[in-house]
Backbone as JSON, one array per atom type, in Angstrom:
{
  "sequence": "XXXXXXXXXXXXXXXXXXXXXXXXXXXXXXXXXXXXXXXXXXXXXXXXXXXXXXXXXXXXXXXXXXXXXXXXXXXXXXXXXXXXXXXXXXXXXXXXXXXXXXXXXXXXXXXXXXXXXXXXXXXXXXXXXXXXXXXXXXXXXXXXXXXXXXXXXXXXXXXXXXXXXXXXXXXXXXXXXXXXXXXXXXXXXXXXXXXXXXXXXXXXXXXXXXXX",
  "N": [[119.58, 198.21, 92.98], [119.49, 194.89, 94.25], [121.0, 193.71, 96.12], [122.52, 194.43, 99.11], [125.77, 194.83, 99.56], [128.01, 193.78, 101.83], [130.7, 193.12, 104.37], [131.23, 190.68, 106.9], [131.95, 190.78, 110.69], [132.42, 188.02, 111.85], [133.95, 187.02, 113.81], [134.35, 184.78, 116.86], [131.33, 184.7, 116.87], [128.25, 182.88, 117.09], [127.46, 180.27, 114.78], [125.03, 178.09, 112.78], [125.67, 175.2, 110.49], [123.58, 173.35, 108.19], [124.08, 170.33, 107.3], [126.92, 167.77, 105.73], [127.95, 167.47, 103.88], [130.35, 167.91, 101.06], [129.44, 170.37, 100.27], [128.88, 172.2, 102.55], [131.08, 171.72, 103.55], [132.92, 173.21, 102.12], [131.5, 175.31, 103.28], [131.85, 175.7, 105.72], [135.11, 175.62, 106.41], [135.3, 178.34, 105.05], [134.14, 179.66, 107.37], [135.1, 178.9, 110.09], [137.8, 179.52, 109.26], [137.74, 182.52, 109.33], [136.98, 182.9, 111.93], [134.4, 182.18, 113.56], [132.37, 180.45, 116.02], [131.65, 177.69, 115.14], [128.77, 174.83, 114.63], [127.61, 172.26, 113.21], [125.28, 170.83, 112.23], [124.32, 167.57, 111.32], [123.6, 164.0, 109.89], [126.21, 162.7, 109.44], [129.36, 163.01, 107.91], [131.44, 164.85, 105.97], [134.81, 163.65, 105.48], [137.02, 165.78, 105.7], [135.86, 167.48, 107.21], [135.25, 165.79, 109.38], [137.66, 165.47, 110.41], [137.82, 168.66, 111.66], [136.16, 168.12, 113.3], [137.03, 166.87, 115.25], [139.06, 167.73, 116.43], [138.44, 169.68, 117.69], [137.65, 171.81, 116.55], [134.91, 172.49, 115.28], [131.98, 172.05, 116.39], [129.46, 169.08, 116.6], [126.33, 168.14, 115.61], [125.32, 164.6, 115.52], [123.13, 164.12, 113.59], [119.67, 164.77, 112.2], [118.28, 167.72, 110.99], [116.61, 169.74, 112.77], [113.19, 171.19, 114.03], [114.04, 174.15, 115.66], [116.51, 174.06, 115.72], [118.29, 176.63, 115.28], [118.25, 178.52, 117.26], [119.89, 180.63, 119.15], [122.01, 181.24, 117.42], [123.89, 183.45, 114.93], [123.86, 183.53, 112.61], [122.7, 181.07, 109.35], [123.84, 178.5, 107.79], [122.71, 176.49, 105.13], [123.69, 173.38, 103.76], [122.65, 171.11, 102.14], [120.69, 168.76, 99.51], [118.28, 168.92, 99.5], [115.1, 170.55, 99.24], [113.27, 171.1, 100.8], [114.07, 170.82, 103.08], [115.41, 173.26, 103.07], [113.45, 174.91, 102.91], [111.99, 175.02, 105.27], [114.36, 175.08, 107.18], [114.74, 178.12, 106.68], [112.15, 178.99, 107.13], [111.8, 178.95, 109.56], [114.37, 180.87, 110.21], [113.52, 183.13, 109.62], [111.51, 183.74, 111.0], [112.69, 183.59, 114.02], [114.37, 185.51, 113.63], [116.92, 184.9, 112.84], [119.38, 184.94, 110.07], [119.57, 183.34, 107.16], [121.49, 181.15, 104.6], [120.86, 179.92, 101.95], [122.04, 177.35, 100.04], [122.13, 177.69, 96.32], [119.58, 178.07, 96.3], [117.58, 180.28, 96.01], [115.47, 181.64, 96.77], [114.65, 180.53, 99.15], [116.68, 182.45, 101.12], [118.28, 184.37, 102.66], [120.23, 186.31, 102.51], [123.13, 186.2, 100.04], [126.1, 184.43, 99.4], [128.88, 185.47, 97.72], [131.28, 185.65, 94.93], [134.63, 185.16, 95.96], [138.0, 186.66, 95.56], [141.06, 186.6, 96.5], [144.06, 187.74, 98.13], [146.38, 187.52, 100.5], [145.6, 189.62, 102.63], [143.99, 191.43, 101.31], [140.79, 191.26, 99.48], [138.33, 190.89, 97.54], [135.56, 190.66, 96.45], [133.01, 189.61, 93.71], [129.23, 189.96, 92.52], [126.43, 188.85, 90.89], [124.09, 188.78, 91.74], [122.67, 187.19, 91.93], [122.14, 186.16, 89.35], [123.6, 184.62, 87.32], [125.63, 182.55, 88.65], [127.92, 181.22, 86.7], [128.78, 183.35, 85.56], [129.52, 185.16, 87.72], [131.78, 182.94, 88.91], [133.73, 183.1, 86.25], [134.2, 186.14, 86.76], [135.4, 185.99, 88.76], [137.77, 184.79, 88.54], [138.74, 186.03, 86.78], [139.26, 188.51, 88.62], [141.34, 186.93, 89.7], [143.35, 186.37, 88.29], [144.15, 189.03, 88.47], [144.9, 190.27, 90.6], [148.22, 190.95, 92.54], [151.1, 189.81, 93.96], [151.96, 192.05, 94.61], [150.02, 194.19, 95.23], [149.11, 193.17, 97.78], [151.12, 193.38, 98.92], [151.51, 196.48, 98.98], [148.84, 196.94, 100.04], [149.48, 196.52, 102.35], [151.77, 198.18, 103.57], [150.27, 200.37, 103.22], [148.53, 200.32, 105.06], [149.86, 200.43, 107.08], [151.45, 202.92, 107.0], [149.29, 204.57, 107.56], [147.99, 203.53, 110.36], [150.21, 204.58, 111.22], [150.47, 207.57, 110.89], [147.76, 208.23, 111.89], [147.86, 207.48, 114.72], [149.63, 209.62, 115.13], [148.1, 211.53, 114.79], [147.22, 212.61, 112.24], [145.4, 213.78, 109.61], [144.33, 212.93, 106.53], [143.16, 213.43, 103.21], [140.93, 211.57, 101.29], [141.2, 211.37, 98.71], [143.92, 211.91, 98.32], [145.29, 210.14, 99.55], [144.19, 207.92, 97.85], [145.71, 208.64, 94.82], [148.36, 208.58, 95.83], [148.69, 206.04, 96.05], [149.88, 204.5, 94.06], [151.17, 203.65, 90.75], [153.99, 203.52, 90.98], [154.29, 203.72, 93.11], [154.09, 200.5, 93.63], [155.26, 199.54, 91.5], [158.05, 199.91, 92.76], [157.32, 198.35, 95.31], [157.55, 195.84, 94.21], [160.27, 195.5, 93.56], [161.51, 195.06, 95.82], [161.91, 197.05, 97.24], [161.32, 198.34, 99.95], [161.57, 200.36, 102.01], [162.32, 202.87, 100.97], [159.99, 202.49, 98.95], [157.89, 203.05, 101.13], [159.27, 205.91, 102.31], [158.12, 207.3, 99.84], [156.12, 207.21, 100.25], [154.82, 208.72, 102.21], [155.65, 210.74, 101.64], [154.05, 211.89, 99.59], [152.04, 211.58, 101.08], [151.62, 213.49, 102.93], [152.8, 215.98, 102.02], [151.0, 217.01, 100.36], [149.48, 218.29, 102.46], [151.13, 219.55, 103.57], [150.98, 221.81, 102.2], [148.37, 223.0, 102.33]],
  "CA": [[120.47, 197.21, 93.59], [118.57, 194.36, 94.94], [121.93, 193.27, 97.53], [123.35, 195.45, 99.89], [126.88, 194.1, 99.99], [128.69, 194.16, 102.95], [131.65, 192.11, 104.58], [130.61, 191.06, 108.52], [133.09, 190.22, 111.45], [132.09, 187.01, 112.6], [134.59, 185.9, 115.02], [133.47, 184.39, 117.61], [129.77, 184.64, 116.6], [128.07, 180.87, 116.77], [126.87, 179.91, 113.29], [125.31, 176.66, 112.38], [125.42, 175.07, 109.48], [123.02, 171.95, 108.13], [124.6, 169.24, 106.23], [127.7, 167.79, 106.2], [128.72, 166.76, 102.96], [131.42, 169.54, 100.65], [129.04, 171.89, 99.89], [128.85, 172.36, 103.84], [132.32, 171.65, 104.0], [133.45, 174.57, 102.28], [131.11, 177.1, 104.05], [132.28, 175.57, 107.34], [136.37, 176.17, 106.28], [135.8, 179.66, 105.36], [134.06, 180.68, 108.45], [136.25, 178.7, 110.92], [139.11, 180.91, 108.83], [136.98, 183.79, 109.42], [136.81, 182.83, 113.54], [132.9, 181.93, 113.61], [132.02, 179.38, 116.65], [130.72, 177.22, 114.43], [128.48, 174.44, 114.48], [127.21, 171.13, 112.08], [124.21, 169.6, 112.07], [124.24, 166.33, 110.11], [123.58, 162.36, 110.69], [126.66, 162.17, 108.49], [130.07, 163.96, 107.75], [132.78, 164.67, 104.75], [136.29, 163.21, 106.22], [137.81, 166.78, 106.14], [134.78, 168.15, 108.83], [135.61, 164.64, 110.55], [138.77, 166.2, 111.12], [137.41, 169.86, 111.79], [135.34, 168.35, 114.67], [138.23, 166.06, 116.36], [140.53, 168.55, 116.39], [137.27, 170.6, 118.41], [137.47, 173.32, 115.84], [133.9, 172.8, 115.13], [131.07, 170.97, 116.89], [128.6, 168.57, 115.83], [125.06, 166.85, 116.53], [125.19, 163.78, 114.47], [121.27, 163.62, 113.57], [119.27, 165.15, 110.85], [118.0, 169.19, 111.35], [115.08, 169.66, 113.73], [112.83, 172.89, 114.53], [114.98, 174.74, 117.13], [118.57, 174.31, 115.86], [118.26, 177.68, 114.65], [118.15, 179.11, 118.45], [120.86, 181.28, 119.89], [123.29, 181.61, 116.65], [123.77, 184.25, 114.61], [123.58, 183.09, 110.79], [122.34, 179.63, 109.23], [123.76, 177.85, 105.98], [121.77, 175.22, 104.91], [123.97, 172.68, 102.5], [122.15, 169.93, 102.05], [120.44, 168.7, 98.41], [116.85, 169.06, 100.0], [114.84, 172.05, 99.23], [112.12, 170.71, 101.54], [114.64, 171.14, 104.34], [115.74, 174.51, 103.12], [112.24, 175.83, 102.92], [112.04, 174.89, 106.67], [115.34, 175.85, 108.63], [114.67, 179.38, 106.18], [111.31, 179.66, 107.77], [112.49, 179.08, 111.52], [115.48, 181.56, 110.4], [112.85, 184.42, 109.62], [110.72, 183.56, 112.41], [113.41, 183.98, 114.77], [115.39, 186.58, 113.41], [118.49, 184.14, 112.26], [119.69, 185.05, 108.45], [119.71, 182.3, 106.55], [121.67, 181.22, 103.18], [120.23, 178.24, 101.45], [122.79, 177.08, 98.73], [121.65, 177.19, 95.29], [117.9, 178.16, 96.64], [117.63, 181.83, 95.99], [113.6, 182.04, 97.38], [115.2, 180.28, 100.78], [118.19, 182.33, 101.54], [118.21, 185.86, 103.31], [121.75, 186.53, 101.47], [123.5, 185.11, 99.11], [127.08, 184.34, 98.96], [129.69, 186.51, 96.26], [132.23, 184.84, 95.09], [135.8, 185.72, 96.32], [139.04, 186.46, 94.89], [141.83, 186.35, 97.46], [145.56, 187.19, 98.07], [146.41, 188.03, 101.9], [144.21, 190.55, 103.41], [142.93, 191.4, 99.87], [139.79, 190.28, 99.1], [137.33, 191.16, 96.24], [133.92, 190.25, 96.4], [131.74, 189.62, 93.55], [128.4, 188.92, 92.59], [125.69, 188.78, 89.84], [122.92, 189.46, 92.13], [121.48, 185.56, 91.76], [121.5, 186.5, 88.32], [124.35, 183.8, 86.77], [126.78, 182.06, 88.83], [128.68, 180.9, 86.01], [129.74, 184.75, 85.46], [130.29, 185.24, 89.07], [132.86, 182.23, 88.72], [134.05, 184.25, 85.25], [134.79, 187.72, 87.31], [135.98, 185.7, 90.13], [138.55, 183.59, 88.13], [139.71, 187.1, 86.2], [140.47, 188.88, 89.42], [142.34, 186.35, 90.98], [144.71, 186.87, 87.9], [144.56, 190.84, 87.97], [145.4, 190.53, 91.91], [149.41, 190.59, 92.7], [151.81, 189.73, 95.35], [152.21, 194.0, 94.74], [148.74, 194.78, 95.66], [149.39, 192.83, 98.9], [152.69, 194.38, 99.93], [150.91, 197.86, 98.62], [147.77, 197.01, 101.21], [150.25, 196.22, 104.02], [152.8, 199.09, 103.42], [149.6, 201.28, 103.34], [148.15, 199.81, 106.58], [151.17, 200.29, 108.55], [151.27, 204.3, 107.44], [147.81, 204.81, 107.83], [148.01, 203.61, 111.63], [151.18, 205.36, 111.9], [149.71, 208.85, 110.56], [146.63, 207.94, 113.07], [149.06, 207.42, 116.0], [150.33, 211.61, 115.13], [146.78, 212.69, 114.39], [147.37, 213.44, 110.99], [144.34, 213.59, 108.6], [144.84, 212.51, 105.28], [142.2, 213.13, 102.25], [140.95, 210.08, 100.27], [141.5, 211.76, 96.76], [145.29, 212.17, 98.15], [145.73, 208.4, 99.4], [143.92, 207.81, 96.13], [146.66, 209.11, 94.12], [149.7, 208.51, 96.37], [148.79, 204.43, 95.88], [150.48, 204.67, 92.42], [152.25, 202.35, 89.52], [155.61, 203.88, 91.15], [155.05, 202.98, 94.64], [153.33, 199.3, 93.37], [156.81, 199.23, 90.96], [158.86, 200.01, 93.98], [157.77, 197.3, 96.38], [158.03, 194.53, 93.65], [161.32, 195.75, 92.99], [161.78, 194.9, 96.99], [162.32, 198.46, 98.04], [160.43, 199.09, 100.5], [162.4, 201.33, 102.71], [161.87, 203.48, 99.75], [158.48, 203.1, 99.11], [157.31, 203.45, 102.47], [159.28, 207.34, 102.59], [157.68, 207.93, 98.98], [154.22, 207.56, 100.45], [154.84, 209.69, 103.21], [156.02, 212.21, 101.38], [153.31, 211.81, 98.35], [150.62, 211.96, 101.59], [152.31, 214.97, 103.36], [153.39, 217.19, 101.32], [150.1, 217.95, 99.98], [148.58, 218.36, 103.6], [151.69, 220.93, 104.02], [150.63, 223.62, 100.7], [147.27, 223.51, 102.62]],
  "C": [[119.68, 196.39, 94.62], [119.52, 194.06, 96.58], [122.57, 194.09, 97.97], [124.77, 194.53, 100.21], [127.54, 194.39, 101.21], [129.9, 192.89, 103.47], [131.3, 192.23, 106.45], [132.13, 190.51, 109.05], [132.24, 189.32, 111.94], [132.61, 186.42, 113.68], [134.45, 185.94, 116.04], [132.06, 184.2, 117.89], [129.05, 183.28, 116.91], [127.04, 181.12, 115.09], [126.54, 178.68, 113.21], [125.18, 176.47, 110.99], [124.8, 173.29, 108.86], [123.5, 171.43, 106.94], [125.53, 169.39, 106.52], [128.75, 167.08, 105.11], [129.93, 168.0, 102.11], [130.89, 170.25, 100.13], [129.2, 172.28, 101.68], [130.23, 172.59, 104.41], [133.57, 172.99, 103.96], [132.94, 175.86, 102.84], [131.57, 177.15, 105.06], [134.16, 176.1, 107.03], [135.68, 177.38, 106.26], [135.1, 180.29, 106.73], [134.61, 179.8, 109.65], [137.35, 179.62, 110.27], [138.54, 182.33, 109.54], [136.42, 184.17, 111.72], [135.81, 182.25, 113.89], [133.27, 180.63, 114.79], [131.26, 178.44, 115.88], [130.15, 175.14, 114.71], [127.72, 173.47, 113.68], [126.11, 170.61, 112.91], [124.12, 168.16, 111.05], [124.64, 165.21, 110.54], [125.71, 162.12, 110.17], [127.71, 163.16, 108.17], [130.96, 163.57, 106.74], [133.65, 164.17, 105.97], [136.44, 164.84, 107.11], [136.82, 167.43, 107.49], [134.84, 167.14, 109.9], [136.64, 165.38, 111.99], [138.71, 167.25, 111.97], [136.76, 169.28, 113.72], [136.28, 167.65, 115.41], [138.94, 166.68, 116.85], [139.9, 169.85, 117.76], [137.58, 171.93, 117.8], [135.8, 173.43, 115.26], [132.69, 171.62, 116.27], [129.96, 170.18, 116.45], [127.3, 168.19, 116.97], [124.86, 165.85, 115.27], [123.67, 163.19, 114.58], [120.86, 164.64, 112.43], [118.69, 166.85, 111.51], [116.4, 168.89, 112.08], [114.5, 170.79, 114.03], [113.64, 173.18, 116.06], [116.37, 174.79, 116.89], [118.86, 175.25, 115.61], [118.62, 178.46, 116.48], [119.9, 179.36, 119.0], [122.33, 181.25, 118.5], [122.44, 182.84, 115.36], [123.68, 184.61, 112.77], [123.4, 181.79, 110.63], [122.9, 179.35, 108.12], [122.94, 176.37, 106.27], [122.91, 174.36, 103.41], [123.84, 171.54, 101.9], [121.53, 169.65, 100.53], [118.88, 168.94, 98.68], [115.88, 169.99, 99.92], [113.5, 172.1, 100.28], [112.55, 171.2, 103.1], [115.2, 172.59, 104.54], [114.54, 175.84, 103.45], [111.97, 176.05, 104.82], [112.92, 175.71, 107.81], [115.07, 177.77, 107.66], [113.11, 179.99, 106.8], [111.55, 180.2, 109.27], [113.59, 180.44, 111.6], [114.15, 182.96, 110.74], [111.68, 184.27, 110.91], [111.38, 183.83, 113.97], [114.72, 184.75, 114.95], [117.06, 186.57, 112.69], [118.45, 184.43, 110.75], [120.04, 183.94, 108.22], [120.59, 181.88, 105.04], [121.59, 179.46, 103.07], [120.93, 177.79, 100.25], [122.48, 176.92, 97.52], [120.44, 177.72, 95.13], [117.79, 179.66, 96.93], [116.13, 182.18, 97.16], [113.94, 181.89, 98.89], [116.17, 181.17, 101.18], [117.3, 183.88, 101.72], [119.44, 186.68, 102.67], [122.34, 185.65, 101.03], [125.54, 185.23, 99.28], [128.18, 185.14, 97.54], [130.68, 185.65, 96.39], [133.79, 185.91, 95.28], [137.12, 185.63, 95.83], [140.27, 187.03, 95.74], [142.93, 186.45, 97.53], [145.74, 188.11, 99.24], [145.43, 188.45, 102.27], [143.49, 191.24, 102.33], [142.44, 190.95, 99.3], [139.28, 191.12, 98.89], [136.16, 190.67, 96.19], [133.22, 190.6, 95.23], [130.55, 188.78, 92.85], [127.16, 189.21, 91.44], [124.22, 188.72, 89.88], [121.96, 187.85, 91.64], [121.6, 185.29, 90.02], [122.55, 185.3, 87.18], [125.48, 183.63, 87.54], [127.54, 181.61, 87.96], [129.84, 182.7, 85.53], [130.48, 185.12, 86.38], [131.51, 184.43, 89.17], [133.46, 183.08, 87.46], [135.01, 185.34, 85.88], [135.67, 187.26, 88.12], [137.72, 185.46, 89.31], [139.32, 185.2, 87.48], [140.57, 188.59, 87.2], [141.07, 188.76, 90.17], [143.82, 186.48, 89.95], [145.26, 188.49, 88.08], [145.45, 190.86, 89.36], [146.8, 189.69, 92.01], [150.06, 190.8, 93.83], [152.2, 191.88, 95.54], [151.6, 194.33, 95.12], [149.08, 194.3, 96.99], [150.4, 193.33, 99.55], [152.49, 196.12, 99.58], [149.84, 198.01, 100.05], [148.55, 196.99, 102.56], [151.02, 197.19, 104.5], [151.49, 200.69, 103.84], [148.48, 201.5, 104.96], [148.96, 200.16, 107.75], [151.35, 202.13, 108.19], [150.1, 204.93, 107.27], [147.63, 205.0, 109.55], [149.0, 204.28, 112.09], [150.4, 207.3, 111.53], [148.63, 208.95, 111.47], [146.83, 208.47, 114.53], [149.39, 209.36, 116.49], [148.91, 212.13, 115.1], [146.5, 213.48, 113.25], [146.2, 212.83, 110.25], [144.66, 213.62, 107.45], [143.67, 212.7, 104.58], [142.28, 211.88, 101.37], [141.57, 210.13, 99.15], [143.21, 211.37, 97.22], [145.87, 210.78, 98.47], [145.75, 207.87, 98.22], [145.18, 207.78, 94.91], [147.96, 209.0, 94.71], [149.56, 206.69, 96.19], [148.84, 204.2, 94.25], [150.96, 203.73, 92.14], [153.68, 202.52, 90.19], [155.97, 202.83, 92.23], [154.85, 201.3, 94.73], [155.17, 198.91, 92.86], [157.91, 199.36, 91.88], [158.92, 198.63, 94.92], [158.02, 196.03, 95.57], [158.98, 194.26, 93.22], [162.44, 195.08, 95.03], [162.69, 195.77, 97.83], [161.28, 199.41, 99.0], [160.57, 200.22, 101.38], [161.3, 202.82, 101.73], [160.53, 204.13, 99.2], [157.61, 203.69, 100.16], [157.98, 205.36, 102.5], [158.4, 208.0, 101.2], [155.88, 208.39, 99.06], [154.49, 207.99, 101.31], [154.64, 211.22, 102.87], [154.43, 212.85, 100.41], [151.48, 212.61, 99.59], [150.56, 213.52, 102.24], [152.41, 216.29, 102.95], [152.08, 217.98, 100.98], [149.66, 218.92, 101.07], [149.62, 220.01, 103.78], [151.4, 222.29, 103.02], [149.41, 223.38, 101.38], [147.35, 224.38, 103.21]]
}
């Protein structure tokens, strides 16, 4: 496994990112979603990042990338069409410790992007290891159908007695979560019984813990 996957907390981090056209545009949305202090470099901006910076949800320097913009943040995208400029802010990144992702430019980039498949706080990550974005779009696109408003009211229902079980000090085994996040209790909340489901996973996590 050449990529160690991982999911970071960024918020509040500073990030910049060079260029300012919609490849830039969408790395800058998801990590403003994601909290990131984030920053644009570029003579030159899409509308929607117009907006982004008026609104002072992001900041700009309207001018072209220069050695040093790399200083004091904590990741770089580069989304510009330039590979001349990627080779550059990707040297400065490794020179001063900043991770870099260079769009498109596998040799430039310190990590690469996975693509994401999304419904509430459930998110799917994946990725093809550089190896064919067109598949990565493929996997992406098949489990944004597999993922249902059930899985989301399953993750939330399971979140809320997780921290409540926490709260008591009760230890729970994985295998037994595992197996208590069933077709029943999934068929339950899309049936909009959650009352219901919520005592069936109690019991489903419980009960075992009590024959121990």
């Amino acid at each position: 496994m050449r990529y160690y996957p991982v999911f970071l907390d960024i918020a509040g981090k500073p990030v910049v990112v060079i260029g300012g056209g919609e490849v830039a545009l969408q790395k800058v949305k998801g990590l403003v979603d994601a909290g990131a202090q984030v920053t644009v470099v570029s003579p030159e901006l899409h509308p929607e990042l117009e907006t982004l910076v008026n609104q002072g949800r992001v900041k700009h320097f309207e001018r072209e990338y220069a050695p040093g913009d790399l200083e004091g943040y904590s990741l770089a995208f580069v989304g510009t069409d330039d590979r001349s400029v990627n080779a550059v802010v990707s040297k400065e990144g490794r020179e001063r410790g900043v991770w870099v992702n260079a769009v498109d430019d596998i040799p430039n980039c310190d990590f690469i992007m996975p693509g994401i498949a999304q419904r509430g706080d459930l998110i799917v990550a994946v990725s093809t290891s550089a190896g064919s974005p067109a598949m990565a779009r493929k996997m992406r696109e098949e489990l944004e159908a597999f993922l249902t408003e059930e899985h989301v009211l399953m993750l939330e229902l399971a979140a809320e007695v997780r921290q409540e079980l926490r709260d008591r000090e009760v230890k729970v085994d994985p295998d037994v979560w595992n197996a208590a996040l069933d077709a029943d209790l999934k068929r339950l909340l899309g049936e909009g019984r959650r009352d219901e489901a919520k005592q069936r996973l109690l019991r489903s996590l419980l009960e075992p813990a009590a024959e121990r």
